[in-house]
C-alpha positions as CSV (number, residue, x, y, z in Angstrom):
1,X,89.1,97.2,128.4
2,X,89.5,97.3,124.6
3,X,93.0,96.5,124.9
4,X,92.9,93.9,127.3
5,X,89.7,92.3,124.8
6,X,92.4,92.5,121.9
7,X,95.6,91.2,123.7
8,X,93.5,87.8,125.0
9,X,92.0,87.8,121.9
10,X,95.0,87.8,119.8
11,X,96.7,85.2,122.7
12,X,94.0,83.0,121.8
13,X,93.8,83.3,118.2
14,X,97.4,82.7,118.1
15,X,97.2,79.3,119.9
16,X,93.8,78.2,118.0
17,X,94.9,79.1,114.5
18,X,98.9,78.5,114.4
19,X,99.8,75.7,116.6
20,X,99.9,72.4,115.0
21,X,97.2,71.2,116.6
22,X,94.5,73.5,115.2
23,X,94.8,70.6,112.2
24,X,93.3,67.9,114.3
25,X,89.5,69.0,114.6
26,X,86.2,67.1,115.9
27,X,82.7,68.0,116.3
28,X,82.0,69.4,119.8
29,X,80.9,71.9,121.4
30,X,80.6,75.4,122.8
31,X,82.5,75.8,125.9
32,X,82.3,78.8,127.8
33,X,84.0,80.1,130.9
34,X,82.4,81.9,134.6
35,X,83.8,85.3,134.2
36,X,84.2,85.4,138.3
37,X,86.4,82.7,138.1
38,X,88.2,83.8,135.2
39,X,92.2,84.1,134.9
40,X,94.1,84.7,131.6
41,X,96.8,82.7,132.5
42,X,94.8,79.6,133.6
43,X,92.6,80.0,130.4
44,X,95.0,79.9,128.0
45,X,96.6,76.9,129.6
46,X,93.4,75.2,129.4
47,X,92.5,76.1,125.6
48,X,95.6,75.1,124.6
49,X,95.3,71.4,126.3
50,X,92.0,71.3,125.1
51,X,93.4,71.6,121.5
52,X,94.6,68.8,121.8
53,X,91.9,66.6,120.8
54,X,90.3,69.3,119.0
55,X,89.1,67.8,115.7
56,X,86.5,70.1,114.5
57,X,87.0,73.7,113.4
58,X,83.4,74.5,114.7
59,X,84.7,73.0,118.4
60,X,87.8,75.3,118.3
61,X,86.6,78.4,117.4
62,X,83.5,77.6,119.8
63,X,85.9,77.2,122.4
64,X,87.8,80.3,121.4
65,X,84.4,82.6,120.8
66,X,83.1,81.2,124.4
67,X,86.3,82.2,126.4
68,X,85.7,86.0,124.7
69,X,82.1,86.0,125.6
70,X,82.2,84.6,129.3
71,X,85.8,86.0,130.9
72,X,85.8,89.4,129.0
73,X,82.1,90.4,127.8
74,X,82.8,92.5,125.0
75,X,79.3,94.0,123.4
76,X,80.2,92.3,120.0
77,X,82.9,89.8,118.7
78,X,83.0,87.9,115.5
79,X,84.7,84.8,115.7
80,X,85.6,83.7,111.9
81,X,86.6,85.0,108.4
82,X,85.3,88.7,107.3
83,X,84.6,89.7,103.9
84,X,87.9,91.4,102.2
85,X,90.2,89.3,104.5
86,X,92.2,86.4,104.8
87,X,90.2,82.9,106.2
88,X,90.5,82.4,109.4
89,X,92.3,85.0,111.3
90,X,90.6,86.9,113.7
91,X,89.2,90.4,113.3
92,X,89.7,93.3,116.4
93,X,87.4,92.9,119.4
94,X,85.0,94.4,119.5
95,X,83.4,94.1,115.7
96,X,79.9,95.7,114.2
97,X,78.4,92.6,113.5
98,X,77.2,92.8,109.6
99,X,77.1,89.0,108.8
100,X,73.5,88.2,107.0
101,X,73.1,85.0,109.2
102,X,73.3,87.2,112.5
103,X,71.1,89.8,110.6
104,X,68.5,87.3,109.8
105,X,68.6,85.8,113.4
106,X,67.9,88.9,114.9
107,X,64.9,89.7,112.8
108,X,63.5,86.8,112.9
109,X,63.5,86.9,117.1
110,X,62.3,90.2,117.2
111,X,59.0,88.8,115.2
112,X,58.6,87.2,118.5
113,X,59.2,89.9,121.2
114,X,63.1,89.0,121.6
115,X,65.3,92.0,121.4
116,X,68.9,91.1,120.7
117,X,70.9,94.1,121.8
118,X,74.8,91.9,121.7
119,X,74.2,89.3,119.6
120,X,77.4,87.1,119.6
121,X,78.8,84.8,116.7
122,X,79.9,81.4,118.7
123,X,81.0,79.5,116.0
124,X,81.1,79.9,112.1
125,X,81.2,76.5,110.3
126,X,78.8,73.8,109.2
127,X,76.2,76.1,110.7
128,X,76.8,79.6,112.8
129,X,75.5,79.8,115.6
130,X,74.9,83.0,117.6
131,X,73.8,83.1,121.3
132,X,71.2,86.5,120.7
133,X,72.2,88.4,124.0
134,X,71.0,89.3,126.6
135,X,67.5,86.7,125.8
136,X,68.2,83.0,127.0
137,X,68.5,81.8,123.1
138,X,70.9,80.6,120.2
139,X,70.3,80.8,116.8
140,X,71.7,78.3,114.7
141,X,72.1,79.4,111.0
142,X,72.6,77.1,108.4
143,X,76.0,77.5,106.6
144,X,78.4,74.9,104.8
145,X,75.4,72.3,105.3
146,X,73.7,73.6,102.5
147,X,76.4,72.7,99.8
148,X,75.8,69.1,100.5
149,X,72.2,68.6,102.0
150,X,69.4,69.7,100.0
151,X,67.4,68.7,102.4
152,X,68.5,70.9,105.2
153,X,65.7,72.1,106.4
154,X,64.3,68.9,107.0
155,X,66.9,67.8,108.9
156,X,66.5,71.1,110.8
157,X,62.9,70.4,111.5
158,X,64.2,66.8,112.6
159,X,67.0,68.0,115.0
160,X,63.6,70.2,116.9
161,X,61.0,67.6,117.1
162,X,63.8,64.7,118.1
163,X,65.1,67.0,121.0
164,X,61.4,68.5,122.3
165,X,60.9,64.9,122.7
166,X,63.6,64.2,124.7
167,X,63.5,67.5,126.7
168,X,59.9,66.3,127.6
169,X,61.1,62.9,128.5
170,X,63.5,63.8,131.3
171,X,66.8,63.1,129.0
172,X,69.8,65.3,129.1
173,X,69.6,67.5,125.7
174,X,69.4,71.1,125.2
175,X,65.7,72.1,124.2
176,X,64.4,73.8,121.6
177,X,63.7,77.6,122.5
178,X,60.3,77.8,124.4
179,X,60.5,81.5,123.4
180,X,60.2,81.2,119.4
181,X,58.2,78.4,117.8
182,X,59.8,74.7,117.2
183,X,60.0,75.2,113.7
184,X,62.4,76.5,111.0
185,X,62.7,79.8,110.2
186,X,63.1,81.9,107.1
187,X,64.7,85.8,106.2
188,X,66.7,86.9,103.6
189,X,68.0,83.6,102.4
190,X,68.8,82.4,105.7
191,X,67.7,79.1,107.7
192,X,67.6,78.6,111.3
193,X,65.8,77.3,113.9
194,X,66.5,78.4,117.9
195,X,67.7,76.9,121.1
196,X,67.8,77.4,125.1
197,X,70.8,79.0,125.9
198,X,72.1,76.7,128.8
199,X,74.6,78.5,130.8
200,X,78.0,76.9,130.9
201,X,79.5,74.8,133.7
202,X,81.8,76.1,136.3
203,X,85.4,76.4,135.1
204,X,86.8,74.1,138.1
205,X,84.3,71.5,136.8
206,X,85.6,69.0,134.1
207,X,85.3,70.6,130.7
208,X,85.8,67.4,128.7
209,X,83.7,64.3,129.1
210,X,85.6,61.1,129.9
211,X,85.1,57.4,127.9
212,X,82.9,56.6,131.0
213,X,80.9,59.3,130.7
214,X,80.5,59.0,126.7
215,X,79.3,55.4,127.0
216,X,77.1,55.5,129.7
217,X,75.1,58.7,128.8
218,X,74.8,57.4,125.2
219,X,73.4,54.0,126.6
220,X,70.8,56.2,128.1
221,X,70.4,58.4,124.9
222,X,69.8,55.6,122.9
223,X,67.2,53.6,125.3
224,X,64.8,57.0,125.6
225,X,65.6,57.2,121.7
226,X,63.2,53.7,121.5
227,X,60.5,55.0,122.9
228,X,60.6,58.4,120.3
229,X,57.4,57.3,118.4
230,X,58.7,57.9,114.6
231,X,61.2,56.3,112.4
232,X,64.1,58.2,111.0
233,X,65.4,57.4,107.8
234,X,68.8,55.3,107.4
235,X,72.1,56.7,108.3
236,X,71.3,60.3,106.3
237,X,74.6,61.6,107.2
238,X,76.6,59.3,104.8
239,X,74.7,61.3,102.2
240,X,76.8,63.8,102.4
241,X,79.4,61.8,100.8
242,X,78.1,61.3,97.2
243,X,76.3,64.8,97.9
244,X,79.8,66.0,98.0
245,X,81.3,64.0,95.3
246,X,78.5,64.8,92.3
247,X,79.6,68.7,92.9
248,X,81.1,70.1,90.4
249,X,84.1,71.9,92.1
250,X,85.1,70.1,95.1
251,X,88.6,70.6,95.3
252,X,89.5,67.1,95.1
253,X,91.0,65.6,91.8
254,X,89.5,63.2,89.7
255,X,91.7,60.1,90.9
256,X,90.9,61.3,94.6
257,X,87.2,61.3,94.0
258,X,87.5,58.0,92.4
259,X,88.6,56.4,95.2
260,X,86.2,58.2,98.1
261,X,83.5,57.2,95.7
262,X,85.0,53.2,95.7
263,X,85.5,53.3,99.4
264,X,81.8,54.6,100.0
265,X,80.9,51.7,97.7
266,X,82.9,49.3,99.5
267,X,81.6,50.2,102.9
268,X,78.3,50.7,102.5
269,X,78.0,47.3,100.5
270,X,79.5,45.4,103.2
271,X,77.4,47.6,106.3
272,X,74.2,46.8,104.1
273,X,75.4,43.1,104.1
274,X,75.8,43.5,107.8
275,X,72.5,44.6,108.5
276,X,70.2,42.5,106.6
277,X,70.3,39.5,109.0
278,X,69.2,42.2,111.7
279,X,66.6,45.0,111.0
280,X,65.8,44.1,114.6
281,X,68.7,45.9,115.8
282,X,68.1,49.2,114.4
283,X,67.0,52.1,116.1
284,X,66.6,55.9,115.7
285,X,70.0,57.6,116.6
286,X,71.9,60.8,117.4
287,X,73.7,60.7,114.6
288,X,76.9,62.4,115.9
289,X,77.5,61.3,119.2
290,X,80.9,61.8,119.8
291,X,82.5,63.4,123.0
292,X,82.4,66.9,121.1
293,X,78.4,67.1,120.9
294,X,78.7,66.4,125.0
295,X,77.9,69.9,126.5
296,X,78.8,70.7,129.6
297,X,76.8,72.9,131.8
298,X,75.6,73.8,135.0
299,X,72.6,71.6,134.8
300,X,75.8,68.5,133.5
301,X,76.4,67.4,130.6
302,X,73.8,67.5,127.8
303,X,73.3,66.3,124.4
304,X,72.8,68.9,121.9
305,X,73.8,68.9,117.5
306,X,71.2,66.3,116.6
307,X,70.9,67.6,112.9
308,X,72.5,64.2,111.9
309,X,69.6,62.3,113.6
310,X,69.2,58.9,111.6
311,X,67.9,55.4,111.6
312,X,70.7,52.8,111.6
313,X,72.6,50.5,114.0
314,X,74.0,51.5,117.7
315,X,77.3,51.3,116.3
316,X,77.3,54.3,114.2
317,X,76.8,56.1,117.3
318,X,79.4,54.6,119.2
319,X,82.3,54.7,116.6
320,X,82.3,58.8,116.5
321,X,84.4,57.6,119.8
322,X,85.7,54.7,119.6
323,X,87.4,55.9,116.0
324,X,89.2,58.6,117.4
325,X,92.4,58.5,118.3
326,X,92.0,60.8,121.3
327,X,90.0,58.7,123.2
328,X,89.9,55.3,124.4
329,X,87.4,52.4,122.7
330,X,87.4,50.1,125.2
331,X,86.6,51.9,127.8
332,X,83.9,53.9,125.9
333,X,82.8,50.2,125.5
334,X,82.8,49.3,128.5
335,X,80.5,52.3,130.2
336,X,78.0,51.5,127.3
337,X,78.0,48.2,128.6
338,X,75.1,46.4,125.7
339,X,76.2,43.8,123.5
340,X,78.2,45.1,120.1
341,X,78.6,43.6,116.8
342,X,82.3,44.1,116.2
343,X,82.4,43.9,112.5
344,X,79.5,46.1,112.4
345,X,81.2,49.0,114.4
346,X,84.6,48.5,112.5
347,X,82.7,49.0,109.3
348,X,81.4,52.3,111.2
349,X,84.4,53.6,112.6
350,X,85.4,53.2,108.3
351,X,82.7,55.0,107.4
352,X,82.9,57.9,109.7
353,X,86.9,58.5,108.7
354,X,85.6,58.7,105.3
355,X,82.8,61.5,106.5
356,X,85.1,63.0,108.2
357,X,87.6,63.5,104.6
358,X,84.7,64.7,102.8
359,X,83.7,67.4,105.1
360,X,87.4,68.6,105.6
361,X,87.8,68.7,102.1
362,X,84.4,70.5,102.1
363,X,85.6,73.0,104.5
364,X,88.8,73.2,103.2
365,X,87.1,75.1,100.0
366,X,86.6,78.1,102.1
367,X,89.4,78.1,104.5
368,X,92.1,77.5,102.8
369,X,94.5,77.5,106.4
370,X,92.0,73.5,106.9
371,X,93.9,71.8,103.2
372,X,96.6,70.3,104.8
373,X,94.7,68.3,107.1
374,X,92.3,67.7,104.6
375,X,94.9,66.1,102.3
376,X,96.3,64.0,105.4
377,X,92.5,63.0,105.3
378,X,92.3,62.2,101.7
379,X,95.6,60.4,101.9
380,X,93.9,57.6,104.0
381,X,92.3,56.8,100.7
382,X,95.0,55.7,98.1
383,X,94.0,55.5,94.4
384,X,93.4,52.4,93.1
């Protein structure tokens, strides 16, 4: 068993971490596969197609930490960079968990009756998150957030009360634990709040969500999202760009930071400009609701990552698809099927490239293998 764990894990890290492709990330989402319908050979043929739009190192070694967990079911597996070695290359299967995050999850759970015999590290990025086996709930930890969001556990607290909402409205998101109280949650430095563990769809099923299903769910997202009875504040995400910037080391040069900085400027001016002839059209958001925070499970797909829930227009929303180059706008368009304001979501689709650069660079400064394609990033910025 150990040796078959190690030789699909290696198999996997090999295609996640070398090919080409591991450069072109997105935010998404954890997907996991039915260990009865499980074949190596299949699976590796699928991860590696599903790299392919992979834009988001939390996505990919999701994806790669899922396969592990589902087909082969070691007791413990780290997906991620260990103390003492390089970034990104993955450690023998299975691993004695000593990360603090993981720690702190676990203690905190057990406050609340929840034993967590194989906790299991699904992804190690902006935030880690651990699914706390063999209980029905996830941890997520708060990681590379917390260099640009001092406000994180607000945002945190945001993400729960947004999503029990939802949950209670009949819309398609994945709920807060009902086991642990809706709130966030303290230990040894750490912050966290916890989530239902939603088991994962069937393998035959589709494991990517088309443009048509994008559009339309988010349509529905964002008409339950008017009746949520607060008001978020405005676009909080772009925050993290002059959160970012004012940092002392960054990695980026002087001239580079320069220009991020005038292209914020310039963007935000002219989305400002945009939206004061019509507040009207505001509305609370998911804040990242691209194709990679689309979950699929056997209950269907289901919204989940709403940490980056905002105010602001529809277009925000819609441009995490309709700017990538993996996936079609039109037709993303044409599922959500309201009225757009073009300028509006080309202003957008700007703005989240520009996100996008900062939070490469960002996680660039701790995985070193992620600062190529965060200089291709920063090179859609030119110096004045």
């Amino acid at each position: 068993m150990h040796s078959s764990v190690a030789v699909a894990a290696s198999t996997l890290a090999a295609a996640a971490l070398f090919s080409p492709v591991r450069r072109r990330v997105q935010h998404a989402v954890d997907r996991r596969f039915n260990r009865a319908r499980y074949d190596a050979d299949q699976t590796v043929t699928e991860f590696a197609a599903r790299l392919q739009d992979a834009v988001d190192l939390d996505a990919v070694r999701a994806d790669l930490a899922g396969v592990i967990e589902a087909a082969l079911e070691p007791a413990t597996f780290r997906c991620g960079p260990r103390r003492g070695t390089e970034p990104g290359i993955l450690q023998g299967v299975p691993l004695t968990i000593t990360d603090a995050a993981v720690r702190a999850a676990v203690t905190v759970a057990a406050r609340y009756g929840i034993t967590a015999t194989e906790p299991a590290i699904l992804a190690d990025g902006a935030n880690i998150i651990v699914h706390l086996r063999p209980a029905p709930v996830v941890a997520k930890v708060a990681a590379s957030t917390l260099a640009v969001r001092p406000d994180n556990q607000d945002r945190l607290q945001r993400e729960l009360d947004v999503c029990a909402f939802l949950a209670a409205d009949g819309a398609p998101v994945g709920p807060p634990s009902p086991e642990i109280p809706a709130t966030t949650h303290r230990d040894d430095g750490q912050m966290m709040s916890f989530w239902r563990y939603l088991p994962p769809a069937d393998l035959a099923d589709r494991l990517r969500p088309d443009e048509e299903t994008i559009g339309s769910m988010l349509r529905d997202l964002h008409s339950a999202l008017r009746r949520y009875p607060r008001t978020e504040e405005y676009l909080t995400p772009l925050r993290d760009i002059p959160a970012f910037l004012a940092r002392p080391q960054t990695g980026v040069n002087e001239e580079r930071k320069a220009a991020l900085a005038a292209a914020y400027h310039r963007l935000t001016t002219e989305l400002t400009r945009e939206q004061q002839e019509e507040q009207e059209q505001q509305q609370v958001l998911h804040g990242d609701a691209g194709g990679g925070n689309l979950m699929a499970t056997d209950r269907g797909w289901v919204w989940h990552d709403f940490e980056d829930t905002c105010s602001g227009p529809v277009e925000w929303d819609l441009a995490a698809s309709t700017a990538s180059q993996y996936q079609d706008g039109p037709r993303v368009l044409a599922a959500y099927r309201d009225t757009i304001d073009s300028s509006q979501l080309a202003v957008c689709e700007q703005l989240r490239w520009l996100h996008l650069t900062v939070w490469y660079s960002l996680y660039a400064e701790r995985l070193p293998e992620l600062a190529p394609r965060a200089a291709e990033l920063l090179a859609r910025w030119p110096a004045a």
